[in-house]
Steps between C-alpha positions, in 0.01 A plus 500: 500500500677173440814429663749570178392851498538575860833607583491715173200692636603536825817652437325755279257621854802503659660752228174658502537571876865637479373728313271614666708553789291254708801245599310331779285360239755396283675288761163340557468419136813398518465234759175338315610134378401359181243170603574193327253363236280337756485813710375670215232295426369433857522900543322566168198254650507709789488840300217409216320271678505533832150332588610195319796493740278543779238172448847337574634679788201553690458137551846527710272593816257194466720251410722566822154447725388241300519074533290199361325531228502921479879421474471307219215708341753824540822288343272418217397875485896589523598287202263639285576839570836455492487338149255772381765791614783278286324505182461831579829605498561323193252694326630853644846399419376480106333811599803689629718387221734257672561100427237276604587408856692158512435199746718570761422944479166353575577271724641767701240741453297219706710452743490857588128557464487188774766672692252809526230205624683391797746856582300816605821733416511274096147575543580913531760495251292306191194737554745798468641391164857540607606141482901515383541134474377123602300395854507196673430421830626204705268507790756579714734814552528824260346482190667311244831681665349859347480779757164644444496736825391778329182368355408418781134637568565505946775410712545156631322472842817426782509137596320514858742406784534190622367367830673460855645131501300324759614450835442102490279273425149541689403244682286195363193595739545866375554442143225616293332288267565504101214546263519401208549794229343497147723614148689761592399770199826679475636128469235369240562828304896483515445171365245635233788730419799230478258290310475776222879536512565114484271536191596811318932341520368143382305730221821701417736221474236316306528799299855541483505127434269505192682784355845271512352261335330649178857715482718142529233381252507771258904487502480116415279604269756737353780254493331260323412750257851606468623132480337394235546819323874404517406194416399629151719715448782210568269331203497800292884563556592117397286547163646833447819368533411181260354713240788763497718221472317351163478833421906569509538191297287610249695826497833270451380326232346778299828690512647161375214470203579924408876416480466178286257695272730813492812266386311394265340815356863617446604187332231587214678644192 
């Protein structure tokens, strides 16, 4: 249900529970948090059309193993997918009875379907349909500072220990020679991945940027409305003015004409 009619529905279940003499479940209920406007549309994608969601995320595996001209093929792939899913939620936020999504709502709902691209846990958490509020990712450290540890679908694997320092250098005779290595593909796929973050902020700000300036145009727009509606009105006031003027003289002078008149009326025999 849309965000506005969250809390009021929740707080019924959790009457409903009390009731019922079931206060375990009530304190759940209680905990649940209302998601923001952008967490309700990515989690309505999620919940009514789940295999349009997946075209998108699915390509998360490839595009990390991918470079060249696949890499490019996928990002193509990505955008178009990703723009599909947008107009999407546009069309099942008429649907659910909310506001049409603005610029920046859906400029966040990107940047947290990308998020789900690049961030296995973002991934978990979009395909449940429990998103609370905007994802981002950085490329480096926690995801866009949100703890998402319980989403997570397995336990991050221990960092392996570290090797014994060496005792020295070998010598040169005993030194082994160096081949040379080919792309590293944990390397060419981190790099896949910052790519796609690089992109998805420059596309966000872009987005954040475009919705600036069609609101600073449409206030401009308003002022100069308002101006030179003052500006008439400034006209409108002066005639006003001019014409109650006449009009007070005109009062003057009749009262002067009815007196003369009346003098005279009683002069009359």
């Amino acid at each position: 249900m849309p965000p506005q009619a969250f809390t009021a529905a929740r707080d019924e279940q959790v009457a409903r529970a009390r009731t019922a003499g079931d206060p375990a479940t009530a304190k759940q209920l209680a905990a649940l948090k209302r998601p923001t406007v952008v967490g309700f549309l990515v989690n309505l994608i999620a919940l009514t059309r789940p295999d349009d969601l997946a075209r998108l995320l699915t390509l998360a595996g490839r595009m990390q193993t991918a470079d060249g001209a696949l890499l490019r093929e996928l990002s193509g792939t990505r955008r178009r997918e990703i723009d599909a899913l947008l107009a999407l939620a546009v069309e099942l936020a008429g649907t659910a009875g909310v506001p049409e999504p603005s610029r920046a709502q859906l400029a966040e709902v990107e940047s947290t379907l990308s998020a789900a691209l690049v961030d296995a846990e973002a991934n978990t958490l979009v395909r449940s349909g429990r998103v609370l509020k905007t994802l981002s990712y950085g490329g480096f450290g926690p995801l866009g500072g949100v703890d998402l540890s319980a989403w997570s679908a397995a336990p991050a694997p221990a960092p392996a220990a570290a090797p014994p320092p060496a005792a020295g250098p070998a010598p040169a005779a005993a030194r082994p020679a160096v081949k040379s290595a080919g792309p590293d593909p944990e390397a060419l796929a981190a790099a896949a991945r910052a790519r796609a973050a690089a992109e998805d902020r420059v596309n966000t700000a872009q987005a954040a940027l475009d919705d600036a300036r069609t609101t600073e145009s449409e206030i401009n727009a308003e002022i100069d409305r308002l101006t030179a509606d003052l500006e008439r009105i400034k006209s409108e006031l002066d005639t006003a003015n001019r014409s109650a003027r006449t009009a007070r003289q005109a009062r003057l002078n009749a009262e002067k004409d009815l007196a003369s008149a009346e003098r005279r009326r009683n002069r009359v025999p």
